[in-house]
ZAZAPA-105376 format. One record per residue: residue number from 0; residue in one letter; chain; x, y, z of N, C-alpha, C in turn. Coordinates in nm, 2 decimals. Each point is the difference from the previous one (the first is absolute). Layout:
N
@i: NUM; aa: A; ch: A; nc1: X; nc2: Y; nc3: Z; cac1: X; cac2: Y; cac3: Z; cc1: X; cc2: Y; cc3: Z
...
//
This chain:
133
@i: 0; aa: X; ch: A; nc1: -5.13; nc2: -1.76; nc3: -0.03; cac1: 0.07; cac2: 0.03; cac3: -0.13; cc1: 0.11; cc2: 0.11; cc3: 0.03
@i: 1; aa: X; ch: A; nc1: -0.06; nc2: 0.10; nc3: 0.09; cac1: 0.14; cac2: 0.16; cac3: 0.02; cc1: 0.09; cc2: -0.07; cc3: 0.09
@i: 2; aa: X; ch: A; nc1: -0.03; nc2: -0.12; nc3: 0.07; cac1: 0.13; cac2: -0.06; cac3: 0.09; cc1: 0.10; cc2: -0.05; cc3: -0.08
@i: 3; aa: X; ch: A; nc1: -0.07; nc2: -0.11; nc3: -0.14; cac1: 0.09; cac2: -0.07; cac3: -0.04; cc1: 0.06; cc2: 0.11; cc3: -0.06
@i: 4; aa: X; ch: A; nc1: -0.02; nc2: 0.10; nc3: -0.15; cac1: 0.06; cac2: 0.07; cac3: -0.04; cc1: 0.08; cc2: 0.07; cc3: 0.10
@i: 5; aa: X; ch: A; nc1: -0.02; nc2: 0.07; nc3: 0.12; cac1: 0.09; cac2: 0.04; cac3: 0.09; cc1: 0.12; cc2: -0.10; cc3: 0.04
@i: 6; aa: X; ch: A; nc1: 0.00; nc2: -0.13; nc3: 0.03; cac1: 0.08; cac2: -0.07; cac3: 0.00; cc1: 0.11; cc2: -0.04; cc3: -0.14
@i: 7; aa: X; ch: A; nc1: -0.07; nc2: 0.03; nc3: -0.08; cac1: 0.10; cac2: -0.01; cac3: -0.09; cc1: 0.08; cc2: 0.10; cc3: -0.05
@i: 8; aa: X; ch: A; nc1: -0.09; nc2: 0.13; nc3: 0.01; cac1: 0.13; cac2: 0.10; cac3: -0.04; cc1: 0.07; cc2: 0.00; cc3: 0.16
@i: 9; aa: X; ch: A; nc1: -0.02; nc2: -0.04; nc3: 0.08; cac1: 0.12; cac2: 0.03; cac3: 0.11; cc1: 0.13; cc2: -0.13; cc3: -0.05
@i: 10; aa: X; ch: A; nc1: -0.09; nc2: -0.13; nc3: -0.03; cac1: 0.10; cac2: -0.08; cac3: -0.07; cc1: 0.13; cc2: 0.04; cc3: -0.09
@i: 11; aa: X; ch: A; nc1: -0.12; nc2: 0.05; nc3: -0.10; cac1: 0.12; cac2: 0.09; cac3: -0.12; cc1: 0.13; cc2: 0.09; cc3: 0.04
@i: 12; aa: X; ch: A; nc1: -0.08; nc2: 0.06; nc3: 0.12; cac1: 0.08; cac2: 0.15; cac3: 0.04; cc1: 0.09; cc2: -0.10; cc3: 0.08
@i: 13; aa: X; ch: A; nc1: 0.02; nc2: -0.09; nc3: 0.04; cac1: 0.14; cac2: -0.06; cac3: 0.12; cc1: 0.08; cc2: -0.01; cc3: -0.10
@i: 14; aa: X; ch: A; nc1: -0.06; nc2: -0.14; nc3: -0.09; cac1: 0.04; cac2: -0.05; cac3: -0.12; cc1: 0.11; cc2: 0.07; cc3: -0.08
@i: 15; aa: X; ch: A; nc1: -0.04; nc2: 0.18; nc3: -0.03; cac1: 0.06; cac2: 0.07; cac3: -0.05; cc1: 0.14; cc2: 0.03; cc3: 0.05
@i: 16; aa: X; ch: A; nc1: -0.08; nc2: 0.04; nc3: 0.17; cac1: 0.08; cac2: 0.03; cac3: 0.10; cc1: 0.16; cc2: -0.11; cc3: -0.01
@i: 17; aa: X; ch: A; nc1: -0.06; nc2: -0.08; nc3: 0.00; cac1: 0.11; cac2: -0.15; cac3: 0.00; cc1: 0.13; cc2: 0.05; cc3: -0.10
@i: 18; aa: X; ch: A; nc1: -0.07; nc2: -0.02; nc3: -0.11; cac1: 0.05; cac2: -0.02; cac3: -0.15; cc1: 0.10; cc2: 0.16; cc3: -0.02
@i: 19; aa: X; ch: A; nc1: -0.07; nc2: 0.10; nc3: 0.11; cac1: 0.08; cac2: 0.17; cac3: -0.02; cc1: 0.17; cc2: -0.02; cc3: 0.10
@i: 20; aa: X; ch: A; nc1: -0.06; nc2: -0.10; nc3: 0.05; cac1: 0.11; cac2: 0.01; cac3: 0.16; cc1: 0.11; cc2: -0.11; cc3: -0.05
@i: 21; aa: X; ch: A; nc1: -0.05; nc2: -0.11; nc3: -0.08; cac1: 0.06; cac2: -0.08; cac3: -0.01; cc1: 0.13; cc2: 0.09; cc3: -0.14
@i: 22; aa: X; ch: A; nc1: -0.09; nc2: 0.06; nc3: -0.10; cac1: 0.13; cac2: 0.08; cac3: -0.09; cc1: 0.10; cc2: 0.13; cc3: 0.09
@i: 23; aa: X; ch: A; nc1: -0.07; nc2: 0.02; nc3: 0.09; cac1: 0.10; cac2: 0.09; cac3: 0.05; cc1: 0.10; cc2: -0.09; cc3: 0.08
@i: 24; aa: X; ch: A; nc1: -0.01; nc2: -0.09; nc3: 0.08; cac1: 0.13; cac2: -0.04; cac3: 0.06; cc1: 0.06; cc2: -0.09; cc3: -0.09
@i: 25; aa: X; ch: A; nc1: -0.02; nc2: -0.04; nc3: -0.12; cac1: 0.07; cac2: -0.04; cac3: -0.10; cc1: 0.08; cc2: 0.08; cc3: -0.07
@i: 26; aa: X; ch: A; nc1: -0.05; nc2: 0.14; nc3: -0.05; cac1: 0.07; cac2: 0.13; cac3: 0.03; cc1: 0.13; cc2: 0.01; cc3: 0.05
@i: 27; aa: X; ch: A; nc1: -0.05; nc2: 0.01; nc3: 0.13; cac1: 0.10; cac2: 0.00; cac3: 0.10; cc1: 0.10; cc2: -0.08; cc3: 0.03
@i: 28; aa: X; ch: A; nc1: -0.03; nc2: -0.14; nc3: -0.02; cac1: 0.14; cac2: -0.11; cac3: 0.01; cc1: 0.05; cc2: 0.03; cc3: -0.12
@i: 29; aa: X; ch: A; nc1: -0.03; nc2: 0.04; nc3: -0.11; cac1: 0.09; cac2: 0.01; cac3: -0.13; cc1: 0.14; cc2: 0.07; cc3: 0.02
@i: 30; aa: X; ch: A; nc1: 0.10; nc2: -0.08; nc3: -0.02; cac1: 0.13; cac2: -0.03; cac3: -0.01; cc1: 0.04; cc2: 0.20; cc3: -0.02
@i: 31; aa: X; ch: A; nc1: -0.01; nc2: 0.05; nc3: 0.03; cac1: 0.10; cac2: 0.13; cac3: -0.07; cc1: 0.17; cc2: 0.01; cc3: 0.03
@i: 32; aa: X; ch: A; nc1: 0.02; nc2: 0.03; nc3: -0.14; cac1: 0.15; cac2: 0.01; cac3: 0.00; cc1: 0.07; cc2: 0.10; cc3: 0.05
@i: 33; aa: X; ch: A; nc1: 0.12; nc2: -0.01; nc3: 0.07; cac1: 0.10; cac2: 0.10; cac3: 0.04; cc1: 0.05; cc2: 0.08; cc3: -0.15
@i: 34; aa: X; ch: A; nc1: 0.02; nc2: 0.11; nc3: -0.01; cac1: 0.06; cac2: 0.09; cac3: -0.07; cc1: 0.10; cc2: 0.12; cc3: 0.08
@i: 35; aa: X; ch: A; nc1: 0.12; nc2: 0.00; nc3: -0.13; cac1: 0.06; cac2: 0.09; cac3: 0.08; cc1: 0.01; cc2: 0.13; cc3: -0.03
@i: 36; aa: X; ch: A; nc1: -0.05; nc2: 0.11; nc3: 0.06; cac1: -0.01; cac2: 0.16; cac3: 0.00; cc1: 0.13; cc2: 0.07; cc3: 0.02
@i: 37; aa: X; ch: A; nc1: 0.05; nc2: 0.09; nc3: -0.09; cac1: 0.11; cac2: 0.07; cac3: 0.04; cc1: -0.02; cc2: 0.21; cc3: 0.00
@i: 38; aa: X; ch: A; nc1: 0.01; nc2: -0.03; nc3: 0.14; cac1: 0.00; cac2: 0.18; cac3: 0.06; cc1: 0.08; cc2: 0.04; cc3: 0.14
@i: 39; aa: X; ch: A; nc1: 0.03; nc2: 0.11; nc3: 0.00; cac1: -0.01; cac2: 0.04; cac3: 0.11; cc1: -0.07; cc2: -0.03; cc3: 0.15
@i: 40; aa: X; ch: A; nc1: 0.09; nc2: -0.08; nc3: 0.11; cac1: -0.11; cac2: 0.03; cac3: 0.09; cc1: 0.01; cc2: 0.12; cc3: 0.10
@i: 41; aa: X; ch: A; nc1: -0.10; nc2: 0.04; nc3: 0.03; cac1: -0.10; cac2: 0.10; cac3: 0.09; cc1: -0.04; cc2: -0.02; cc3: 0.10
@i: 42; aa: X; ch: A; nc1: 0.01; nc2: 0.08; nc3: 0.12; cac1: -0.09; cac2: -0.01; cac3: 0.11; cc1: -0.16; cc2: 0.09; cc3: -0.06
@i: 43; aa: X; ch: A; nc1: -0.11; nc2: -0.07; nc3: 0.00; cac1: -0.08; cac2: 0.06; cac3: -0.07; cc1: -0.11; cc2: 0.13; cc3: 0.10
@i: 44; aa: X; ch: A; nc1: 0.09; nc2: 0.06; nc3: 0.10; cac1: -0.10; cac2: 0.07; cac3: 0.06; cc1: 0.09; cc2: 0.12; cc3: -0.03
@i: 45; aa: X; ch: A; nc1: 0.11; nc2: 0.02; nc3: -0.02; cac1: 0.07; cac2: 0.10; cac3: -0.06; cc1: -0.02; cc2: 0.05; cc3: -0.16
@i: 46; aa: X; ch: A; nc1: -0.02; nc2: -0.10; nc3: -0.03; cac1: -0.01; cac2: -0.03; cac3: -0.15; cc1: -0.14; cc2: 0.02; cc3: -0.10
@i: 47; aa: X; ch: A; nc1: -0.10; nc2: -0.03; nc3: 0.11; cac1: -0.13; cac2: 0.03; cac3: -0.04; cc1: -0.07; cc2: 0.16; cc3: 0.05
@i: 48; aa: X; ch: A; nc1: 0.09; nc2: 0.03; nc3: 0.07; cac1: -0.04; cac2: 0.14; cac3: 0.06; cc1: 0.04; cc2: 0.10; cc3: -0.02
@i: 49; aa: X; ch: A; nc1: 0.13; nc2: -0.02; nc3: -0.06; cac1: 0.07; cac2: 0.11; cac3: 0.00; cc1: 0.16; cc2: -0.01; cc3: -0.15
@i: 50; aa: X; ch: A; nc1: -0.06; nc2: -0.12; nc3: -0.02; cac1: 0.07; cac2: -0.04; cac3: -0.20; cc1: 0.14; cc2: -0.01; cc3: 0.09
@i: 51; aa: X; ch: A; nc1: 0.10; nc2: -0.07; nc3: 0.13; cac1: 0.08; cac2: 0.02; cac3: 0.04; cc1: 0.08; cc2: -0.13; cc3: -0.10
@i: 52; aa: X; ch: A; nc1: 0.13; nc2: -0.03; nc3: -0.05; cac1: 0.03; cac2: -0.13; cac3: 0.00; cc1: 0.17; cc2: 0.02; cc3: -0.04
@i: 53; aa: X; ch: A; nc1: 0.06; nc2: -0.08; nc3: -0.08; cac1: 0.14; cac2: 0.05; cac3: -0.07; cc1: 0.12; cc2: -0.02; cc3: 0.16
@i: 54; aa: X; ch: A; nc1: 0.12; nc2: 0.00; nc3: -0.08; cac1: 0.13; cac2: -0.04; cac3: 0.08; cc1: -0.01; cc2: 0.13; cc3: 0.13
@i: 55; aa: X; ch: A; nc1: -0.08; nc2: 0.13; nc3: -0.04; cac1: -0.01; cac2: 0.10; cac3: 0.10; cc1: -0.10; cc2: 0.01; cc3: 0.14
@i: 56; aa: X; ch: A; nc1: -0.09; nc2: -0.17; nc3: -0.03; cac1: -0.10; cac2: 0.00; cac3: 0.10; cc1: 0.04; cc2: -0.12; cc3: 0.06
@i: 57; aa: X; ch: A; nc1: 0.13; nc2: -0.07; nc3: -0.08; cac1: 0.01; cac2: -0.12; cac3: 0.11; cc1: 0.00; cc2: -0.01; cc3: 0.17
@i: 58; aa: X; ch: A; nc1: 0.07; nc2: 0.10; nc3: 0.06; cac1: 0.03; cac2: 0.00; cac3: 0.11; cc1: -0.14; cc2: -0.03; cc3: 0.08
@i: 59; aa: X; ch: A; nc1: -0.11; nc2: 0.10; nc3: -0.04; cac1: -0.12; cac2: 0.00; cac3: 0.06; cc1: -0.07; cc2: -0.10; cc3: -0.07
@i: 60; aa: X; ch: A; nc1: -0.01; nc2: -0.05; nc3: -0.12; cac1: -0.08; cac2: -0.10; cac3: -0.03; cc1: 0.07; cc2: -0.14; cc3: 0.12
@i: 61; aa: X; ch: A; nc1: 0.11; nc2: -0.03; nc3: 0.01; cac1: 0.06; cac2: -0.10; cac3: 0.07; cc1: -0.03; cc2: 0.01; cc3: 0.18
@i: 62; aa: X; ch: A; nc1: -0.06; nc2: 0.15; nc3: 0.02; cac1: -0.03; cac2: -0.03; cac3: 0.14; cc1: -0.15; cc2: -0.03; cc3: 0.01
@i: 63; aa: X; ch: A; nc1: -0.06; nc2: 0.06; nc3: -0.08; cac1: -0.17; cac2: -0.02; cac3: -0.02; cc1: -0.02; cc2: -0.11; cc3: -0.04
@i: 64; aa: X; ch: A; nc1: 0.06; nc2: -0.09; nc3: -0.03; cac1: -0.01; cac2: -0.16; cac3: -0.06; cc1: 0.04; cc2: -0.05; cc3: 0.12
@i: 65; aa: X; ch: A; nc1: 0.08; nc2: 0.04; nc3: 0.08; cac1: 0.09; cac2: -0.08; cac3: 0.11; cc1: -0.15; cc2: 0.05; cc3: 0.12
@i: 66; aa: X; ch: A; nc1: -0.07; nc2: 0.11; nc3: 0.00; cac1: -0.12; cac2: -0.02; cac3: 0.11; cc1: -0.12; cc2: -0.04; cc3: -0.02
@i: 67; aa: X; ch: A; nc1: 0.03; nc2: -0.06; nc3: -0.13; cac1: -0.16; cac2: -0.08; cac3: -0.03; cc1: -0.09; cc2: 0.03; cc3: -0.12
@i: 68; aa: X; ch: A; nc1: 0.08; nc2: 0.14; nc3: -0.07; cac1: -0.09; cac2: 0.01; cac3: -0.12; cc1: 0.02; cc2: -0.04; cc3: -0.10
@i: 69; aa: X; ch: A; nc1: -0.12; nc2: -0.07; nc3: -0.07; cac1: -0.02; cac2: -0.08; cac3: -0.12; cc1: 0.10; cc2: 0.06; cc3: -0.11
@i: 70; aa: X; ch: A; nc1: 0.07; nc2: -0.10; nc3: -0.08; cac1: 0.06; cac2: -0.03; cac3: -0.10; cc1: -0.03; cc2: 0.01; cc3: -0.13
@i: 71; aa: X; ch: A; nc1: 0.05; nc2: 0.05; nc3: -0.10; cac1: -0.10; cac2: 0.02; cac3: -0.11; cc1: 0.12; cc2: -0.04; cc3: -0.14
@i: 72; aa: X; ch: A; nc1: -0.03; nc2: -0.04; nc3: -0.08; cac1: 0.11; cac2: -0.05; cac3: -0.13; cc1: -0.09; cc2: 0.13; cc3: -0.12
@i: 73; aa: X; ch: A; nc1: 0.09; nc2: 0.11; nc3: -0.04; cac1: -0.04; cac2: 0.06; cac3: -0.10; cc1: 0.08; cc2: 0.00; cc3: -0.10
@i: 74; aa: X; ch: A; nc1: -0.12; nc2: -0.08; nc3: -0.07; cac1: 0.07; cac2: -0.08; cac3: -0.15; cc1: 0.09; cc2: 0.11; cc3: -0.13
@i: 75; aa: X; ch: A; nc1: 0.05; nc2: 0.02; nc3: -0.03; cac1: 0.05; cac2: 0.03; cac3: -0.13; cc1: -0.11; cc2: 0.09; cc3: -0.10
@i: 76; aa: X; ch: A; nc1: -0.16; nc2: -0.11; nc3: 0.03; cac1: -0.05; cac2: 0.05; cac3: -0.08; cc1: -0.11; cc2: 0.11; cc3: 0.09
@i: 77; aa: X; ch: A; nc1: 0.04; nc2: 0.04; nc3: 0.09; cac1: -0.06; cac2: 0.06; cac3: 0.14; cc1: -0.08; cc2: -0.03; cc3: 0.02
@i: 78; aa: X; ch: A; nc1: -0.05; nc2: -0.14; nc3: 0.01; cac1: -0.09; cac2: -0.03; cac3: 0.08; cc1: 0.06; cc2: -0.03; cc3: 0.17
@i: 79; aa: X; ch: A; nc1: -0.13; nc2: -0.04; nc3: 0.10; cac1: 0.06; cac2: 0.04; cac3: 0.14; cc1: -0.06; cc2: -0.17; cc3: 0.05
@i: 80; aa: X; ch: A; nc1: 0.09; nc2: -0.10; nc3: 0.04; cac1: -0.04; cac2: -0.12; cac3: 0.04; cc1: 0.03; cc2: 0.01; cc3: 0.16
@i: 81; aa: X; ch: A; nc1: -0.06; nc2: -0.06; nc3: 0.07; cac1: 0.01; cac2: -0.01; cac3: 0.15; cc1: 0.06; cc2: -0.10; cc3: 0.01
@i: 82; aa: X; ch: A; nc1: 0.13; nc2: -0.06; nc3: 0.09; cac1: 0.02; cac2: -0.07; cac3: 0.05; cc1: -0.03; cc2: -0.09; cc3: 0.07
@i: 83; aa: X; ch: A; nc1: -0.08; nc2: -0.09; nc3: 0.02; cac1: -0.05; cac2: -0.12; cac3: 0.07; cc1: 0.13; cc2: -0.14; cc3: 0.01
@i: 84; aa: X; ch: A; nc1: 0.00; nc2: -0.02; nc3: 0.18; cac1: 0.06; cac2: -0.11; cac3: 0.02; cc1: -0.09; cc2: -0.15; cc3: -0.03
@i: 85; aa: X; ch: A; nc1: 0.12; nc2: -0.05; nc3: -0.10; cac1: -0.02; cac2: -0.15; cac3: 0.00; cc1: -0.04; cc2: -0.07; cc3: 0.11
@i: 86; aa: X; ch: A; nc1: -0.10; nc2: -0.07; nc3: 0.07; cac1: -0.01; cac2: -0.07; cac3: 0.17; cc1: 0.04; cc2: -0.13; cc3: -0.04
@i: 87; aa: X; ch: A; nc1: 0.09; nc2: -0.05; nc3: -0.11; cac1: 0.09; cac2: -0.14; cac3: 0.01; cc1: 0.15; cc2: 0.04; cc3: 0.00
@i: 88; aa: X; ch: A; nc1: 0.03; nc2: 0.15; nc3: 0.00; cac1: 0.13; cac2: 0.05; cac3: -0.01; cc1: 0.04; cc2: 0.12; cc3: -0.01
@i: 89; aa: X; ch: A; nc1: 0.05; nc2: 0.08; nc3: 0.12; cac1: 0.01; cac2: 0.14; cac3: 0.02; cc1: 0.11; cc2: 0.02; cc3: -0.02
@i: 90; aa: X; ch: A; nc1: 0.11; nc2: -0.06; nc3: -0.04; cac1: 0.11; cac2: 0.06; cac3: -0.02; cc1: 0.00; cc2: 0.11; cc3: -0.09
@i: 91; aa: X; ch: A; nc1: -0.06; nc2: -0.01; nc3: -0.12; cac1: 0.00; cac2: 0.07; cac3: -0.11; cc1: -0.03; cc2: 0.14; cc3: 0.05
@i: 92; aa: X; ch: A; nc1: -0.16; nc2: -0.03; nc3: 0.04; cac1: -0.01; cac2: 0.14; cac3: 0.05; cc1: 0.06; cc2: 0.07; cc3: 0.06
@i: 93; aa: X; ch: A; nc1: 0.04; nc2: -0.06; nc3: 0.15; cac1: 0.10; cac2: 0.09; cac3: 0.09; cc1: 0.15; cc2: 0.04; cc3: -0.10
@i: 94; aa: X; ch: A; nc1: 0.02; nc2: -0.07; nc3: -0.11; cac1: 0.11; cac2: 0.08; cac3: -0.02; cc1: 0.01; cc2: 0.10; cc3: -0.10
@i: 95; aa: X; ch: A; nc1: -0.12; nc2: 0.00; nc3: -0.05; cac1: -0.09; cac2: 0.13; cac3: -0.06; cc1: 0.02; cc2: 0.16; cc3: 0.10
@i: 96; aa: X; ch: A; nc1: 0.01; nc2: -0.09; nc3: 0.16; cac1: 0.03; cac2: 0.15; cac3: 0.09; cc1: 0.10; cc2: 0.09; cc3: -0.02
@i: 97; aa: X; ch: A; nc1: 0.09; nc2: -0.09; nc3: -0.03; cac1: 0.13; cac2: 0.03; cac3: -0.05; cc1: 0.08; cc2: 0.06; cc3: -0.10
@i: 98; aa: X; ch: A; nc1: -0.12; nc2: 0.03; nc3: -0.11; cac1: 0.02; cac2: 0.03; cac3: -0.13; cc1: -0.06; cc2: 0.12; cc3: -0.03
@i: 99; aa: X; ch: A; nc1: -0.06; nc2: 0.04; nc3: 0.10; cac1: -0.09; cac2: 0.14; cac3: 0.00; cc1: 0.07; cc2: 0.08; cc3: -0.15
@i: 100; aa: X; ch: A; nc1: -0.05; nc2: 0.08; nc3: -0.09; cac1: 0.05; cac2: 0.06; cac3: -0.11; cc1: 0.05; cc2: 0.00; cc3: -0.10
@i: 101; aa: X; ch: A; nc1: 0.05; nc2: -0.18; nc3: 0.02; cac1: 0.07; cac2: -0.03; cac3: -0.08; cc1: -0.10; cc2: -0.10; cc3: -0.15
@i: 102; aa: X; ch: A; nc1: 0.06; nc2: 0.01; nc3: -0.12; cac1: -0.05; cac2: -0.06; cac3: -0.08; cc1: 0.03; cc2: -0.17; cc3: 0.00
@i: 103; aa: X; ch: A; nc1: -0.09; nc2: -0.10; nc3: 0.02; cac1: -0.02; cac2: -0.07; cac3: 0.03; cc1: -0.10; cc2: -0.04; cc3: -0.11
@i: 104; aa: X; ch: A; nc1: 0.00; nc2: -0.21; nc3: 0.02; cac1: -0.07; cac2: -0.06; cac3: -0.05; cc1: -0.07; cc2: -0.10; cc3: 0.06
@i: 105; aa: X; ch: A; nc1: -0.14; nc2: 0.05; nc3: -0.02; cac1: -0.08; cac2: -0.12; cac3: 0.15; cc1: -0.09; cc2: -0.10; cc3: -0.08
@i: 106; aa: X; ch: A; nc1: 0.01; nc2: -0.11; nc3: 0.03; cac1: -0.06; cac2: -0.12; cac3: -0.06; cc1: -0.14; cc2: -0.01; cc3: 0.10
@i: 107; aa: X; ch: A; nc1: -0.10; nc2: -0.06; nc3: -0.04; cac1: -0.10; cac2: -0.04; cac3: 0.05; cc1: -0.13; cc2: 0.00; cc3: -0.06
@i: 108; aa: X; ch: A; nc1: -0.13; nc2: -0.04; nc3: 0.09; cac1: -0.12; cac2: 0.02; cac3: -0.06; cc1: -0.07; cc2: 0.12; cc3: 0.01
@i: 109; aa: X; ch: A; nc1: -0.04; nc2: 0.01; nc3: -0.09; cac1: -0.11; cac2: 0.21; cac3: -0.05; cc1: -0.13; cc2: -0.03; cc3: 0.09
@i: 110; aa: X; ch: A; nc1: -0.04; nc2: 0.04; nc3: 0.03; cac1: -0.15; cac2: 0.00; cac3: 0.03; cc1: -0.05; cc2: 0.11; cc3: -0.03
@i: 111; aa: X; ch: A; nc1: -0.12; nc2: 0.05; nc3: 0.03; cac1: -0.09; cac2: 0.15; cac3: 0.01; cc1: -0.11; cc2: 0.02; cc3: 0.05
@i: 112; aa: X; ch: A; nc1: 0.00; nc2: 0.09; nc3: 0.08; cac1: -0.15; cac2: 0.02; cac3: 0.07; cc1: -0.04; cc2: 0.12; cc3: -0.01
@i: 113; aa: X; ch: A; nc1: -0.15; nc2: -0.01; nc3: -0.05; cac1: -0.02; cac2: 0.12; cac3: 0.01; cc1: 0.10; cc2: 0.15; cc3: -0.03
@i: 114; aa: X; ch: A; nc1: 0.03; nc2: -0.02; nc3: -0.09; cac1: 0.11; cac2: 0.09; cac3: -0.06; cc1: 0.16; cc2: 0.02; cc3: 0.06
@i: 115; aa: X; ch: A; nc1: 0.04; nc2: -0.11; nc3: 0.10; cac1: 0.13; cac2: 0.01; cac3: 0.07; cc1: 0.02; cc2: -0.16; cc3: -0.07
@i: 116; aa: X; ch: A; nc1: 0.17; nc2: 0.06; nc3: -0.06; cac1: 0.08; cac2: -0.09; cac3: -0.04; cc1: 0.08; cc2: -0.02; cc3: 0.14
@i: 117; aa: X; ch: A; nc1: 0.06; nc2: -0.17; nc3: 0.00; cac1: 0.06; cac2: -0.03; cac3: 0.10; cc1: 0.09; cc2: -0.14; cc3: -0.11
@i: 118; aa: X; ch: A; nc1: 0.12; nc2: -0.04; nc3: 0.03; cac1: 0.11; cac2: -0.07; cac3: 0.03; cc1: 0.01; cc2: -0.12; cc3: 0.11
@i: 119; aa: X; ch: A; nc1: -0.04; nc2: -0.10; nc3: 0.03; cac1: 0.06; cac2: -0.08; cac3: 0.10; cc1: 0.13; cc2: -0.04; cc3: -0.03
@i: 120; aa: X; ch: A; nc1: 0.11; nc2: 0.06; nc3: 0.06; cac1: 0.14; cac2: -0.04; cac3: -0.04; cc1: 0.04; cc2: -0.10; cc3: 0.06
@i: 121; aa: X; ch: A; nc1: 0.02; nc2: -0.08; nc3: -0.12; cac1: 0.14; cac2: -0.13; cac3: 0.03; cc1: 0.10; cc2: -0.04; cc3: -0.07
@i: 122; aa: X; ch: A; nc1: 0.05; nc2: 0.12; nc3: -0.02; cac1: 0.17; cac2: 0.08; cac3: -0.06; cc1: 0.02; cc2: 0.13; cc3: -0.04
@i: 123; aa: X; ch: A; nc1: 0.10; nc2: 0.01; nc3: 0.07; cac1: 0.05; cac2: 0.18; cac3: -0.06; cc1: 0.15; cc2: 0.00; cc3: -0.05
@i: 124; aa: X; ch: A; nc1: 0.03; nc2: 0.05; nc3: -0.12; cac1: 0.16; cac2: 0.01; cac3: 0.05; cc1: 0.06; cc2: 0.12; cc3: -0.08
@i: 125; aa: X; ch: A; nc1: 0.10; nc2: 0.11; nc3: 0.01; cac1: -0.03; cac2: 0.06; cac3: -0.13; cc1: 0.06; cc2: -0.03; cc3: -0.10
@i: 126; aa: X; ch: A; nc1: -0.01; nc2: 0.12; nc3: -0.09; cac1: -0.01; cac2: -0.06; cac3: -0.11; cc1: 0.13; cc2: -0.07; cc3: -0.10
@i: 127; aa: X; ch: A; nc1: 0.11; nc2: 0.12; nc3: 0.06; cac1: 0.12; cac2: -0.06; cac3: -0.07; cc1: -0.01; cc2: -0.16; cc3: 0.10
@i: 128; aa: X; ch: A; nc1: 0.03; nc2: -0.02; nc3: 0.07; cac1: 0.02; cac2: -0.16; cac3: 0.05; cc1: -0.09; cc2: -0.10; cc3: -0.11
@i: 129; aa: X; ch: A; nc1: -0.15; nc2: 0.04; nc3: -0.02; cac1: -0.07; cac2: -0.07; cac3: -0.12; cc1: 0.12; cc2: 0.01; cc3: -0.09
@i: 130; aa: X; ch: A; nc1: 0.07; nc2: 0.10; nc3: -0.03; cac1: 0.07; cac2: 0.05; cac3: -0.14; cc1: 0.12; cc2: -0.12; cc3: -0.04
@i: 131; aa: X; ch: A; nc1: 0.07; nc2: -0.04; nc3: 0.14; cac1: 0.09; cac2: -0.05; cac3: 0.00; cc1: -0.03; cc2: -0.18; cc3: -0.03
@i: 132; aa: X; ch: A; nc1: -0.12; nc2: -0.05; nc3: 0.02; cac1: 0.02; cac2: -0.19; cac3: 0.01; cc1: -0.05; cc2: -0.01; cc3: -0.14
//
């Protein structure tokens, strides 16, 4: 009798297991939509350390971006999004290198982990060019 009831709640418990795993990657494929954020971008190791950013930090934000450090979009409403490359299309990003300081508009999907906001960009342009079509 302790085998069968043992066998059943191990049943239950896969069962469950199944049914928890199956809503998470359903979750997961759910469609999320691109939105577009408008801020300033940042090299975020200047920026998080030391509040560096504005037309007076471009020079250094544009070399600290050009050796590798993370990118950051700070929104209007100062929030701080990380930059993440699109892996169907880097253009956007790489020309986010470009734009170090400048106020800019980046299109893409939001995510969040664990309290880091991030951006996968797949469009940037600024803003007056939005202004103009």
């Amino acid at each position: 009798m302790k085998r069968v009831l043992s066998v059943a709640a191990l049943v239950a418990a896969v069962l469950f297991a199944i049914s928890a795993l199956a809503d998470v990657k359903k979750e997961m494929k759910a469609e999320k939509k691109p939105v577009t954020l408008k801020g300033e971008l940042v090299d975020t190791g200047c920026y998080i350390s030391h509040g560096a950013m504005g037309e007076k930090h471009k020079q250094c934000a544009t070399t600290c971006i050009a050796n590798g450090m993370p990118m950051g979009l700070l929104t209007t409403e100062g929030k701080l999004y990380l930059l993440t490359l699109d892996h169907d299309n880097a253009d956007p990003y790489n020309k986010c290198k470009e734009m170090a300081s400048m106020t800019v508009e980046v299109t893409g999907v939001v995510s969040e982990r664990n309290g880091i906001k991030a951006i996968d960009v797949t469009g940037v342009k600024a803003p007056e060019a939005a202004a103009t079509k």
